[in-house]
N, C-alpha and C positions, 0 to 999 in steps of 0.2 A: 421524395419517393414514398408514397403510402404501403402501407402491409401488405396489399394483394397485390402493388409492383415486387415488390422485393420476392415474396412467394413464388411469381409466375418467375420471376429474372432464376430463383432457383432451381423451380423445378425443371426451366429450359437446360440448367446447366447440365443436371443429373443426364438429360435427354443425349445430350449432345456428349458426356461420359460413356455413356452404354451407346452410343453409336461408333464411339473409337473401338470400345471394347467388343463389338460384334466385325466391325472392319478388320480387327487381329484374331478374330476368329476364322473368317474368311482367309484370310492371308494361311492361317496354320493349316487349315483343311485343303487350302491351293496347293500350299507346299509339300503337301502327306508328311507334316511332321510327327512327332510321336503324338500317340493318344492321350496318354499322360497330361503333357498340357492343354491339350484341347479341351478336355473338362476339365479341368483344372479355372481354364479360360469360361467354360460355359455354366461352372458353378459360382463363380465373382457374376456372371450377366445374371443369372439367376437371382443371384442375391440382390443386385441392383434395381430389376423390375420389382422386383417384392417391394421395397426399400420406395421406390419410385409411388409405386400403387398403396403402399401405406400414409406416406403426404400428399396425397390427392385426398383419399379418403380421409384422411384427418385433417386435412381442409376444408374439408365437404362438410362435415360433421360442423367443425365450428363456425365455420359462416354461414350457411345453410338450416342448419339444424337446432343453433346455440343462438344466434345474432340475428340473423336476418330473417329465419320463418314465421309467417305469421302464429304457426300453432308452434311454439321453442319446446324442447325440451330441458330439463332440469341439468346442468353444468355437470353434477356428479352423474350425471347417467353417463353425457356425453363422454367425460372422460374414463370410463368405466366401459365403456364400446370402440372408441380408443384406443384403450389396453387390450382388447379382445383382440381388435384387428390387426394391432402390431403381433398381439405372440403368436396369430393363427399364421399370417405373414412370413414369420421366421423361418 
């Protein structure tokens, strides 16, 4: 299985994570359970999409921007924008 199988097999997983975790959002908000957990429940989704949209984008950046484009940028940038992206993410 190559890099950008195992990548895509991952990021499907996180997908298919935050789809349970929105289905037990629905469920708590069906049930008028307490509010409490429901953001409780919709700051883990929060985190996830971040989390999610952070390995996209830092995939993006290495294949796209590091490896495969014609005009590459320099590795310490990339990872330097990288790091940007992760703490603005957080």
């Amino acid at each position: 299985m190559s890099l950008q199988e195992r990548e895509k097999v991952k990021l499907l997983q996180r997908v298919r994570r935050l789809r349970g975790q929105l289905d037990a959002v629905e469920r708590l908000v069906t049930a008028d359970d307490d509010c409490g957990g429901q953001l409780m429940l919709l700051a883990a989704v929060r985190g996830g999409v971040n989390g999610l949209m952070a390995e996209i984008l830092e995939t993006h950046i290495r294949f796209h921007l590091v490896d495969g484009a014609k005009e590459r940028i320099a590795p310490e940038l990339a990872e330097d924008l990288i790091d940007l992206v992760r703490a603005y993410l957080k």
